[in-house]
N, C-alpha and C positions, 0 to 999 in steps of 0.2 A: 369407715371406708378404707380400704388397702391401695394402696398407687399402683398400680400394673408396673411390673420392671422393662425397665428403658434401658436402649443401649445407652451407653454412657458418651459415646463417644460424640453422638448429635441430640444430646440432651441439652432443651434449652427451656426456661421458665421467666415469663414475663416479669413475676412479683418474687420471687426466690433469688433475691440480691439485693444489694444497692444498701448504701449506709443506714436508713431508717431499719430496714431489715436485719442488720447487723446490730444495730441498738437494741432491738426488739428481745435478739436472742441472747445479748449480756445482762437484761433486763430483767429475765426471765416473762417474757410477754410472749416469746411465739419459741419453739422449735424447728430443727433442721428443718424440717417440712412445713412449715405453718399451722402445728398443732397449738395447741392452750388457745382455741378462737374463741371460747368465752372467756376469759381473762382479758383478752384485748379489746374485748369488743365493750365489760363491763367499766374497764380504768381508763378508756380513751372517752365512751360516751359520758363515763363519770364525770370525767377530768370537765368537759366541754357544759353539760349542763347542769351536774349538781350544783356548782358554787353560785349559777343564776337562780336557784332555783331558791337556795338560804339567803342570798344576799338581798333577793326579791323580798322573801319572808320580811326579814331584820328592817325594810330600808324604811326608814321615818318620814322622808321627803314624801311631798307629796306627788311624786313621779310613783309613787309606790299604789297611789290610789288611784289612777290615770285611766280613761277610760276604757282602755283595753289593759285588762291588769295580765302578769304574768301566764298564770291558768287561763287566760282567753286567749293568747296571742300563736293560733293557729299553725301560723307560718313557722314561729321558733321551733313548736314541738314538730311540724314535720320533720324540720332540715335535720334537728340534732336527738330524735327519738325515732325517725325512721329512716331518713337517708343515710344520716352517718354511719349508723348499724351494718346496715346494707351495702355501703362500701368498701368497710372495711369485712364485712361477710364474703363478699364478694370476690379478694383475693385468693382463698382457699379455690373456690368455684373456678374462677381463670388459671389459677395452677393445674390442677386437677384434668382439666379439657384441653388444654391449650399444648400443653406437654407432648401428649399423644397425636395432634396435628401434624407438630413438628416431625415426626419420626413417621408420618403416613409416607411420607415425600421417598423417604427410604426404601421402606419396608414394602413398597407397592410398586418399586421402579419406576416412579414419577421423576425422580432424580438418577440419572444410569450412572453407575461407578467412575466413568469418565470424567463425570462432573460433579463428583462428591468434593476436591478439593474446594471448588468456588462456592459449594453450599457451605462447608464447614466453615470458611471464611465470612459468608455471611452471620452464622453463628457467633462471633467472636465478635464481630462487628457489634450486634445488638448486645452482646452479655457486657461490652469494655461500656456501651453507652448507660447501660440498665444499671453495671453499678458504678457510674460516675458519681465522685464524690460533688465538684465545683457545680455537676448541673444541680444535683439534689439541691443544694444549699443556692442556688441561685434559683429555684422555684419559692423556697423562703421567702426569700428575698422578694422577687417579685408579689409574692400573695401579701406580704405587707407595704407594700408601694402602691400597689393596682386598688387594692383591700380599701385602703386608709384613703386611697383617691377619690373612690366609688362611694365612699361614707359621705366625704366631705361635699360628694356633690350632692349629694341626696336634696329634696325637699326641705323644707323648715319644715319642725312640726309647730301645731297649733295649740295641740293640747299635749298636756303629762304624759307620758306612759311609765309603764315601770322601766325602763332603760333610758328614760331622758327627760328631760325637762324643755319646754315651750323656749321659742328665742334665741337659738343657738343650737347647732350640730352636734359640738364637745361638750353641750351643757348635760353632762352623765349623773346617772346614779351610780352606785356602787355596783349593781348586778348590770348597768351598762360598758362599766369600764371592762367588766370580765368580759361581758359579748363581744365588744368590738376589738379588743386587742387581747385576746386568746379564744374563745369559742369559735365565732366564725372563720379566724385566722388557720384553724385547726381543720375545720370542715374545708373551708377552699383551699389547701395546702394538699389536704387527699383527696380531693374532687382535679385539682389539676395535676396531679400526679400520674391520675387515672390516664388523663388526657394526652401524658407525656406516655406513660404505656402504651396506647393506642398508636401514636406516633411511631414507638419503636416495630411494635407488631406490623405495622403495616409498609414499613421502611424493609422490613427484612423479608415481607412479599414481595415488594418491589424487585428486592434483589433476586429473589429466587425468580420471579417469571420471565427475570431476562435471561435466564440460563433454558438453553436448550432442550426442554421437557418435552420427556417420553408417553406422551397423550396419546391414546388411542380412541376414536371416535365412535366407533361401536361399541365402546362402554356402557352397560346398562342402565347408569346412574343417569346418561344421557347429558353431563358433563364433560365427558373423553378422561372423567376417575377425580376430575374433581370437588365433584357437590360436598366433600369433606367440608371445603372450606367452607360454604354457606352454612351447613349445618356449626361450624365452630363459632360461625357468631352469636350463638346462644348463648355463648360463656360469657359475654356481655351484656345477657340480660337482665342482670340486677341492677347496673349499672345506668342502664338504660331507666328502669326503674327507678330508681334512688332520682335521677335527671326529674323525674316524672312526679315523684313525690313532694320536691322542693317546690316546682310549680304549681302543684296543686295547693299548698300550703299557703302558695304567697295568692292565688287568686282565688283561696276559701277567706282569707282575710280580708281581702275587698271586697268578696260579695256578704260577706257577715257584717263587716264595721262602718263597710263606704258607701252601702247601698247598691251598689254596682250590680249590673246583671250578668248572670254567667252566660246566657247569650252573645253576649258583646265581646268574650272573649273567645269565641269558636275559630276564628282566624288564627290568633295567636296558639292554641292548643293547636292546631291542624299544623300549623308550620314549625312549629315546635315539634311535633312527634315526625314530620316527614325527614324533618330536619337530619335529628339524630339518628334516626333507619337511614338514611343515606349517607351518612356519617362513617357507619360499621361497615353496609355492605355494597359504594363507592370504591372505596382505595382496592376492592378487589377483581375489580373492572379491568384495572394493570395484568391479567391473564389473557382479557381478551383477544388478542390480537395471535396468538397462540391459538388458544381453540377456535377463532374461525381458519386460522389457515390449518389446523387439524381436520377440521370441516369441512373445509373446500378439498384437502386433498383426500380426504374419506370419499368424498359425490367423485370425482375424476378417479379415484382407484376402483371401487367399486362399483362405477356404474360402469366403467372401460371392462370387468371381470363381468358385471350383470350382460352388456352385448354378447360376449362371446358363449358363453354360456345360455342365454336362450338361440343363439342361433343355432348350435348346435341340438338343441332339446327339441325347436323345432322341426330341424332338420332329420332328425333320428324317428320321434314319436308323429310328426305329422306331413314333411316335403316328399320324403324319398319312399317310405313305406308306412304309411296308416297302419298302427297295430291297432289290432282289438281292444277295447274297451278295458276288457278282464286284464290284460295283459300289464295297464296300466296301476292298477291297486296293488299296494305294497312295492310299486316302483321304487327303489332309493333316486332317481330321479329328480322324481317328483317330490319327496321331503325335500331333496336339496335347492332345490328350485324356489320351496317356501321357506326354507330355512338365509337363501340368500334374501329372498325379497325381507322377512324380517330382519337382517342387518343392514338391508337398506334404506331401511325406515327408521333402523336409532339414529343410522348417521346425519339421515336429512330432519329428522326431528330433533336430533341435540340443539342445545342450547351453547351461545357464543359468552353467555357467562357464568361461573362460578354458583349462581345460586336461583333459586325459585320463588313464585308467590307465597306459597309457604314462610319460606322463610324471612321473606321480607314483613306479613301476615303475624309471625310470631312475635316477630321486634316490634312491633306497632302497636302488638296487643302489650304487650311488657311495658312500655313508653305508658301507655294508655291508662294501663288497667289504675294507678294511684286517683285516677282525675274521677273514676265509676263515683266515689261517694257526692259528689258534687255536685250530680245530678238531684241529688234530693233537696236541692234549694231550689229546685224548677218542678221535680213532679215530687208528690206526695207518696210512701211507700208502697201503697196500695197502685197507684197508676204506675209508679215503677216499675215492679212486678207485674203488672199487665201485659206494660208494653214487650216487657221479657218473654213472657209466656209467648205472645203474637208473633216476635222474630222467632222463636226456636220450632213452632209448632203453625 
């Protein structure tokens, strides 16, 4: 894939900075642009589960024969064989879509020249935070504080597993000391990372929709030129995914080892995926107040031009002199007459936000789609496929 050329001037990338990314490219792991993404995706997933995977091998202890050994522990392989991947894939993806958003606002007279300074300043704002040094290293930090908290509160185990022994939280095996102070550390380091991207992305909408945007309410898209933004939260959806993966990981391990029904977790999947859809496409809510007073004065402009306008059409084609019938067809009149009523119908049917069921529909399916195999601990493939066939047909 080739990047579309950007003006440079308000060219702005979510994940194209910041010290890891500087690492990355001394390292020879990524390129100016986030090229070599199999190279980072094989040495970071490596780095995270191969040494679990020999150390499991090698270990003698009897944590090593534990009732869920390595190859059964569900959960591991989602977070660090499918989320990880996928999050770190995922940066290319959000480069990629996210760039081109930024430069709508321009290129479409969303932003009028008047107020290109205060955009450009919002620009500057997010790239000085994106690539802060003290915060990166202070997400470190926290993901070993938070990390090591959240370990220590956990449950006692009862029985072995391959990462611990019965009696004790810190009673580790060798392929546990790599999970909890490097593996996991690795995966919630670029899982809230993500979380601090999102943060910034949505700080530098903030900023732009308090600037005085050139929204036009008769727009087709029936946003007054916004639905860009809802459709860009799809640059999100791996994300969303990977979110969706881990979950499913940790609630196919309970229903495989604890007995547990996946029933019993339909609440938490349900609040779980509304959660995160309204996570991405919430903070863009900050428009609203703009496009309904685009909307309100769309109904007051054009409905004050719809009166005058049928009075006179009235008045011309039916008060003062009744024309013939004939006289009517091929009227420009008469197109313009339908040509207003259909601008009166985008204005009163636009929408007061940024985005659609669709697209809320699309995040949900993304969030969702890791938890589909899950189902086959409740129907059997044959009624799977049934029930499939019944919804579509």
């Amino acid at each position: 894939m080739t990047e579309p050329v950007l003006d440079r001037r308000h060219d702005f990338s979510l994940v194209l900075g910041g010290p890891i990314f500087q690492l990355f490219r001394k390292s020879h792991l990524s390129g100016d642009a986030l090229d070599l993404l199999y190279r980072r995706l094989l040495i970071i997933t490596g780095v995270a589960w191969l040494p679990m995977l020999l150390l499991a091998l090698l270990a003698s202890t009897p944590g090593g024969g534990g009732r869920v050994s390595f190859f059964h522990d569900v959960e591991v392989h989602a977070r660090f064989l499918v989320a990880l991947p996928i999050l770190i894939a995922a940066e290319l993806i959000v480069h990629r879509r996210i760039r081109p958003v930024v430069h709508r606002f321009v290129d479409r007279r969303i932003v009028l020249p008047q107020d290109l300074p205060r955009f450009d300043r919002a620009i500057d704002s997010a790239v000085r935070i994106r690539n802060s040094v003290p915060l990166e290293a202070g997400l470190l930090v926290v993901v070993y504080i938070m990390g090591l908290w959240l370990w220590n509160s956990r449950v006692l185990l009862n029985t072995a597993t391959w990462y611990a022994l019965p009696e004790g939280r810190w009673n580790l095996t060798p392929a546990g000391y790599w999970y909890v102070f490097v593996a996991l550390p690795i995966v919630q380091f670029i899982l809230l990372r993500w979380y601090f991207r999102l943060f910034i992305w949505f700080r530098f909408l903030g900023q732009v929709s308090r600037i005085n945007l050139n929204l036009i309410s008769t727009h087709p898209d029936r946003c007054a030129g916004l639905s860009f933004l809802g459709k860009s939260s799809y640059a999100f959806g791996p994300v969303l995914f990977a979110q969706g993966a881990m979950l499913a990981g940790l609630v196919a391990s309970r229903v495989l080892y604890r007995g547990e029904s996946l029933l019993s977790f339909k609440l938490q999947i349900g609040g779980f995926i509304a959660f995160f859809v309204l996570a991405i496409l919430a903070p863009l809510l900050m428009f609203t107040p703009q496009m309904a007073r685009a909307k309100r004065n769309g109904l007051a402009n054009y409905g004050s031009l719809s009166q005058t306008y049928v009075e006179r059409f009235e008045r011309k084609w039916i008060a003062d002199d009744p024309a013939p019938a004939e006289a009517l067809l091929g009227a420009a009149d008469i197109q313009s007459l339908a040509d207003l009523g259909n601008s009166y119908s985008l204005v009163r049917e636009m929408r007061p936000v940024p985005f659609g069921l669709d697209d809320m529909t699309r995040l949900a399916a993304a969030t969702a789609a890791p938890m589909l195999p899950l189902l086959l601990t409740v129907f059997s493939p044959e009624e799977l496929i049934l029930r499939v066939i019944k919804i579509l047909f």
